[in-house]
C-alpha positions as CSV (number, residue, x, y, z in Angstrom):
1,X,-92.7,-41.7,-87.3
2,X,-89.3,-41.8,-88.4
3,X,-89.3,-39.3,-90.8
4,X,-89.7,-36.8,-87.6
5,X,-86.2,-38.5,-86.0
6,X,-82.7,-37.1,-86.5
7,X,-80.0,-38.8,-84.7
8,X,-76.2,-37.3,-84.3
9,X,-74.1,-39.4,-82.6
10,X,-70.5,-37.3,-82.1
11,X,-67.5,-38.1,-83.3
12,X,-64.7,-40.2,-81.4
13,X,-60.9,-40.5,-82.0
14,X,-61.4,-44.8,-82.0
15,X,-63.4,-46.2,-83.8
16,X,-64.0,-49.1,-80.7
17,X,-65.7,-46.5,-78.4
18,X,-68.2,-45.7,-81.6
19,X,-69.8,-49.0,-80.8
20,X,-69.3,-48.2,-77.2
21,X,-73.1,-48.1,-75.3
22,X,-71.7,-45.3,-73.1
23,X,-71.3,-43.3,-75.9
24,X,-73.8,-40.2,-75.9
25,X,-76.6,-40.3,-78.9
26,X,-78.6,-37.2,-79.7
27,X,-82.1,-37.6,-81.2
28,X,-83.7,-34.6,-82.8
29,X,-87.3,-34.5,-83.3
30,X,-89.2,-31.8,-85.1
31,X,-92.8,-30.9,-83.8
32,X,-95.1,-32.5,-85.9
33,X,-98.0,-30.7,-88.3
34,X,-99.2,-28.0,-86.8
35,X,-102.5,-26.0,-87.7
36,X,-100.9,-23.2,-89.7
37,X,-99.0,-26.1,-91.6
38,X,-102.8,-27.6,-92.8
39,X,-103.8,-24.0,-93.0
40,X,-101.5,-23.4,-95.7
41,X,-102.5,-26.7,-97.7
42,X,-106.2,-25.8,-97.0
43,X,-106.2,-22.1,-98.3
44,X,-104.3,-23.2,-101.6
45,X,-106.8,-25.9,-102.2
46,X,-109.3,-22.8,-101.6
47,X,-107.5,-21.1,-104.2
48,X,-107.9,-23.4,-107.3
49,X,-104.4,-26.0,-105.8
50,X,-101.0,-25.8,-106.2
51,X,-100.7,-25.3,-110.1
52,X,-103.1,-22.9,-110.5
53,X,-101.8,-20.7,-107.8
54,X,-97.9,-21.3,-109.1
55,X,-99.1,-20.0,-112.4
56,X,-100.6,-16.5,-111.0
57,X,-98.9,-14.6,-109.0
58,X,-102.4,-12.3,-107.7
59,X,-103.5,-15.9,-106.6
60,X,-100.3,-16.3,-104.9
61,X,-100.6,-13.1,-102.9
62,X,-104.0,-13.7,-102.3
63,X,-102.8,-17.2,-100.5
64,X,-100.1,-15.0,-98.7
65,X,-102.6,-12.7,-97.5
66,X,-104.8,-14.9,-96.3
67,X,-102.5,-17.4,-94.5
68,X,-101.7,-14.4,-93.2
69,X,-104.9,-13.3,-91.6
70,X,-105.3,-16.8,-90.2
71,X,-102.6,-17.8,-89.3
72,X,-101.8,-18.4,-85.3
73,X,-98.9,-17.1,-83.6
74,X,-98.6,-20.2,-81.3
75,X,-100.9,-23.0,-83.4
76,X,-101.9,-26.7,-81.8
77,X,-101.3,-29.6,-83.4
78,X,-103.3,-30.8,-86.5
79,X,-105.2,-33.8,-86.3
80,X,-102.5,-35.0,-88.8
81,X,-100.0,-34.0,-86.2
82,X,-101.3,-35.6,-83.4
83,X,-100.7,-38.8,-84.8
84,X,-97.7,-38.2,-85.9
85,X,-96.3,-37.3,-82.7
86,X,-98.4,-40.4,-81.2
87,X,-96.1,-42.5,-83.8
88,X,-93.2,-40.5,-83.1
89,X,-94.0,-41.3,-79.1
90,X,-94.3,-45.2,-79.8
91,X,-91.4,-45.2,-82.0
92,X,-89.1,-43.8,-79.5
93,X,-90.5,-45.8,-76.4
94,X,-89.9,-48.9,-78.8
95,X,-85.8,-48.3,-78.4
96,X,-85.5,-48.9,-74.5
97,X,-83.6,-46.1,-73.8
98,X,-81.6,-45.5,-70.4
99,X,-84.6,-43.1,-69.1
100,X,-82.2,-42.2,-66.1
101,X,-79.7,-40.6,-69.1
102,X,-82.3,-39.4,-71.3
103,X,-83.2,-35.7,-71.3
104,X,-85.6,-34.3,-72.7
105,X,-86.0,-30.8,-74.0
106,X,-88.5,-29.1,-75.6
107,X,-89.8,-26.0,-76.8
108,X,-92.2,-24.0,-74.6
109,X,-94.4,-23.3,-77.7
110,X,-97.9,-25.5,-78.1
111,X,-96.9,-27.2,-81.0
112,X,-93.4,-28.9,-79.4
113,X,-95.1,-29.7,-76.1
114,X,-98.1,-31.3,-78.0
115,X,-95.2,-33.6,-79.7
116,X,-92.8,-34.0,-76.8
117,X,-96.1,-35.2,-74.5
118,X,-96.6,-38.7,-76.4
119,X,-92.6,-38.9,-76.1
120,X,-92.4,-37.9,-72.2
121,X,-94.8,-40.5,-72.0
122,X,-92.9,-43.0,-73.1
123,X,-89.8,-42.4,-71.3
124,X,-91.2,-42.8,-67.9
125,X,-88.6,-41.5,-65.6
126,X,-86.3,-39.6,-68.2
127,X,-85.9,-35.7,-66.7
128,X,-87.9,-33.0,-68.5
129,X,-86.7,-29.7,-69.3
């Protein structure tokens, strides 16, 4: 999935090394949905949906107090999630990237490593952090 993608490539003094394939390329991806993102989404369709709840605020703290209540400190993916961070995984092994340059990084928190998993898979041989 694209939309989950950033890429910051640095800045160089000539414009010729820009094009340059040894030049380093940073791709940032954001965990996908996780459960307390759907949670949210669920409890204000539980409440009446979005315009009813923006219109009173005693709705509004009810949805604050019960996202609260429900909400996991360290949430899976949501099924939504999981394939966006399949996508994200087939995207990214799409490009051919130099697995013996490519690092990847991740988050030790569930929802990160369930994105980063489809992505590791993908880049067969890349090192893991």
């Amino acid at each position: 999935n694209p939309g989950l993608v950033f890429r910051v490539q640095g800045e160089v003094a000539a414009p010729a090394i820009a094009d340059s394939p040894l030049m380093p390329l940073l791709q940032l991806v954001r965990h996908a949905e996780s459960a307390n993102n759907a949670l949210y989404n669920e409890i204000i369709s539980e409440c009446g949906g979005a315009a009813a709840v923006a219109s009173d605020p005693s709705l509004q703290r009810r949805v604050d107090e019960e996202e609260a209540r429900r909400r996991s400190s360290d949430p899976p993916l949501s099924a939504r999630g999981l394939e966006q961070a399949a996508r994200v995984g087939e995207h990214l092994a799409g490009e051919n990237l130099d697995c013996a340059s490519t690092l990847l990084v991740c988050s030790p928190m569930r929802r990160a490593l369930l994105t980063a998993a489809p992505i590791a898979r993908g880049l067969k041989g890349a090192g893991v952090a």
